[in-house]
PALO-754726 format. One record per residue (C-alpha): residue in three letters; x, y, z. Coordinates in nm, 3 decimals. Each point is the difference from the previous one (the first is absolute). Last residue first. Example, Ala and Ser with C-alpha at 12.3 -4.5 7.8 and 13.67 -1.06 7.14 Angstrom:
<rest:SER	u:1.367	v:-0.106	w:0.714>
<rest:ALA	u:-0.137	v:-0.344	w:0.066>
END
This chain:
<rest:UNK	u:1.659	v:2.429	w:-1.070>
<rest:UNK	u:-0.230	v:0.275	w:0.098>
<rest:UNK	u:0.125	v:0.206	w:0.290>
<rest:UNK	u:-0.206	v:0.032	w:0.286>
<rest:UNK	u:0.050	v:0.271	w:0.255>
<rest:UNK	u:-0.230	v:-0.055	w:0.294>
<rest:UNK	u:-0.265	v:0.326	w:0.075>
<rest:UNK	u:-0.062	v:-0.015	w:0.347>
<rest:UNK	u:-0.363	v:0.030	w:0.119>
<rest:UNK	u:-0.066	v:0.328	w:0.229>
<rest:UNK	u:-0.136	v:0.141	w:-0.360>
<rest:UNK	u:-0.267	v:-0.204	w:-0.045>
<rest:UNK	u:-0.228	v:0.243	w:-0.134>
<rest:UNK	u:0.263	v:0.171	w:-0.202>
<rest:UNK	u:0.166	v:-0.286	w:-0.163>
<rest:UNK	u:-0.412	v:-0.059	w:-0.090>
<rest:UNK	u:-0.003	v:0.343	w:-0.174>
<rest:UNK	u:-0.401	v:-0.102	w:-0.155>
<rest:UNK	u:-0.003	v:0.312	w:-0.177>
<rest:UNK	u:0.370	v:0.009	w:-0.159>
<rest:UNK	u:0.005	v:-0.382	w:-0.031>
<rest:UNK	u:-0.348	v:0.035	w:-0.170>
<rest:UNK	u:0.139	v:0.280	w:-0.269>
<rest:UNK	u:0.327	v:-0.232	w:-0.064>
<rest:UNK	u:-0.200	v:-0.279	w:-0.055>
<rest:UNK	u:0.022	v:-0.238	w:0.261>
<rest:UNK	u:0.091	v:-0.362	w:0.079>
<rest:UNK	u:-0.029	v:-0.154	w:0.339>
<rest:UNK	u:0.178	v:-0.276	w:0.085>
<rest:UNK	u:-0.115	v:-0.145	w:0.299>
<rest:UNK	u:0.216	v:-0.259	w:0.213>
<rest:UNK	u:-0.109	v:-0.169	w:0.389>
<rest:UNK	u:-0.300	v:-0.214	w:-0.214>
<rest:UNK	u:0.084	v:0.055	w:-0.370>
<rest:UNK	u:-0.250	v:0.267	w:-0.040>
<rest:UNK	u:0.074	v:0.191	w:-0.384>
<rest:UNK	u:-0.166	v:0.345	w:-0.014>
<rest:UNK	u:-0.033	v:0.163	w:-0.325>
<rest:UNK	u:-0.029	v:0.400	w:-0.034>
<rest:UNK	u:-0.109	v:0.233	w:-0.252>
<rest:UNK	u:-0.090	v:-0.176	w:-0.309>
<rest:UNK	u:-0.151	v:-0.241	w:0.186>
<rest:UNK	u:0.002	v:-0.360	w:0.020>
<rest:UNK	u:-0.077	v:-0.024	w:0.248>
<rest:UNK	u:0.018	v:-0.159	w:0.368>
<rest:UNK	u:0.180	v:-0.335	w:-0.033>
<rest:UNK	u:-0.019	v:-0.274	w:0.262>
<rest:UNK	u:0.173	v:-0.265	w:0.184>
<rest:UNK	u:0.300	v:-0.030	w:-0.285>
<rest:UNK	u:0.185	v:-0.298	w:0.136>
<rest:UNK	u:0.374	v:-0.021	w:-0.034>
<rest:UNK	u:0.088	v:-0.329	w:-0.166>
<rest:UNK	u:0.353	v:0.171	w:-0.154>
<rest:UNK	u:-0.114	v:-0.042	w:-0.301>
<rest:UNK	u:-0.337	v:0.208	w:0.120>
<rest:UNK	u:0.175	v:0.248	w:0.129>
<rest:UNK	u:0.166	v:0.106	w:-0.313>
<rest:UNK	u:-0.294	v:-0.055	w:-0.238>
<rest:UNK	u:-0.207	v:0.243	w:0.227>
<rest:UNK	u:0.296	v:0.261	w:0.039>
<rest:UNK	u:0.056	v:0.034	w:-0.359>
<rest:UNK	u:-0.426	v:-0.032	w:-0.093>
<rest:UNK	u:-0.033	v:0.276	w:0.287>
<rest:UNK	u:0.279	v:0.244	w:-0.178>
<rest:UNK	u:-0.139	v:-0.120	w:-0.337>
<rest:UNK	u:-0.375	v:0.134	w:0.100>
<rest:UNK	u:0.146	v:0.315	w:0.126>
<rest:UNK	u:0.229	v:0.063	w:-0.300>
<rest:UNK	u:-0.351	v:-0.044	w:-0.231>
<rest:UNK	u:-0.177	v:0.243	w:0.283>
<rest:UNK	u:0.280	v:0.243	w:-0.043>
<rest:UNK	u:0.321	v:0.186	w:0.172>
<rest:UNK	u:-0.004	v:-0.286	w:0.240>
<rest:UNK	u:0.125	v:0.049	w:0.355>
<rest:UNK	u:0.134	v:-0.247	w:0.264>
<rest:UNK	u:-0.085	v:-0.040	w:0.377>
<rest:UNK	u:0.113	v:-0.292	w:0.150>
<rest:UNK	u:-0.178	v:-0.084	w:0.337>
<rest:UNK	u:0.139	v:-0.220	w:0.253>
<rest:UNK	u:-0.098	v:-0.138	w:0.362>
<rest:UNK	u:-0.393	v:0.061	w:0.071>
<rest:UNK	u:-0.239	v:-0.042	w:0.281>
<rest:UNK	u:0.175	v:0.096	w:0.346>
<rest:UNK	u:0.116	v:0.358	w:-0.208>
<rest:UNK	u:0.303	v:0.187	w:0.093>
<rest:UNK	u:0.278	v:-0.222	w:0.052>
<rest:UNK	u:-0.117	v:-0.296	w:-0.288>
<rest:UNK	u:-0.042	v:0.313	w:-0.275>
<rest:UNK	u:0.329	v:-0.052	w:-0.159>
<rest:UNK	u:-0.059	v:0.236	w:-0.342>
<rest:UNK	u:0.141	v:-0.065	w:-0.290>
<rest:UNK	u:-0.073	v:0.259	w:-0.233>
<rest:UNK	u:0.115	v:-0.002	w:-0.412>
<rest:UNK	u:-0.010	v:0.284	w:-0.167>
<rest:UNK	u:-0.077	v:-0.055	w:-0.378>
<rest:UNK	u:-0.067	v:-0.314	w:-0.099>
<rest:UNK	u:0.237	v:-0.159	w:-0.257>
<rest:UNK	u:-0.164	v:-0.305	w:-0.071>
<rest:UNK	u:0.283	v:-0.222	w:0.082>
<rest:UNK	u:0.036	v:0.229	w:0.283>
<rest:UNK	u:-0.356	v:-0.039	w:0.139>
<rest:UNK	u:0.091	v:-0.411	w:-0.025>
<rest:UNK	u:0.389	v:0.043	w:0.164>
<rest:UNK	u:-0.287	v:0.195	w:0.315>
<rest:UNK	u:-0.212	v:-0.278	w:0.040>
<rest:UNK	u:0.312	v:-0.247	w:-0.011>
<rest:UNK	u:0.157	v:0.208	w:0.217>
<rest:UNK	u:-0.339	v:0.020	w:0.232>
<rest:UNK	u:-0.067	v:-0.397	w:-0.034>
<rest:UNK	u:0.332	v:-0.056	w:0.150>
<rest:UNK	u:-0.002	v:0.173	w:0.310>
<rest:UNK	u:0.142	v:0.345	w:0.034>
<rest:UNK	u:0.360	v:0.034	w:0.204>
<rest:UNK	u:0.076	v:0.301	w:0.203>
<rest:UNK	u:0.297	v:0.219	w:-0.179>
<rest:UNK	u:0.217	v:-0.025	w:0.317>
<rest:UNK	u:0.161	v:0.324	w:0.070>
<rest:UNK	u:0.333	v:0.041	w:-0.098>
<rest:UNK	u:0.323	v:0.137	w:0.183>
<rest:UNK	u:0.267	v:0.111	w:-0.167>
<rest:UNK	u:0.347	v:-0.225	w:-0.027>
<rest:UNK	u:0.231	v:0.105	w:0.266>
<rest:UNK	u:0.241	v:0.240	w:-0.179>
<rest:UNK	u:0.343	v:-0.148	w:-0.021>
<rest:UNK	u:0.310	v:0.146	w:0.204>
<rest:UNK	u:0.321	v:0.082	w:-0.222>
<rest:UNK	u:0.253	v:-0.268	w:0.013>
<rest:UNK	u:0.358	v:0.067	w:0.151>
END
């Protein structure tokens, strides 16, 4: 007689991010920003779909975090629509329905955009 198997556990769905947020987020990685934020904005706002939230511990790391994700986007023919900065506190990247926005740690602190939008989900993204 054979002993009964568990039924394999349940797992939620990790929900899926478009392309040009991996590739966004492989490009923080590459630079090693420091807590990276995806946010999936597209239930809670009639205006904007993604942000990615990373932090630089310096205005030099800042500057390579947007040059990574700039360079990244832009082989993959992603259009950069604008680019507010640079700053050494905070750089905001609008790529239409994705903005990266890259803080220092001080302006991440201040600003606490996960807390403003805090009814968005926060999507898991692992850098590949």
């Amino acid at each position: 007689m054979t002993e009964p198997t568990a039924a394999p556990a349940a797992t939620s769905p990790v929900p899926s991010v478009p392309d040009e947020v991996q590739l966004i987020v492989d490009a923080l990685d590459d630079k090693r920003a420091k807590d990276v934020a995806v946010l999936r904005l597209e239930e809670v706002s009639e205006t904007l779909d993604w942000f990615v939230v990373a932090t630089g511990e310096s205005s030099l790391q800042l500057q390579a975090l947007e040059d990574g994700v700039r360079e990244r986007l832009k082989a993959a023919r992603v259009a950069l629509k604008s680019v507010e900065g640079p700053s050494s506190r905070w750089i905001l990247m609008d790529y239409g329905p994705f903005v990266v926005h890259l803080m220092s740690p001080e302006a991440r602190d201040f600003y606490d955009l996960e807390g403003l939008w805090a009814d968005a989900p926060r999507v898991p993204v692992t850098p590949r």
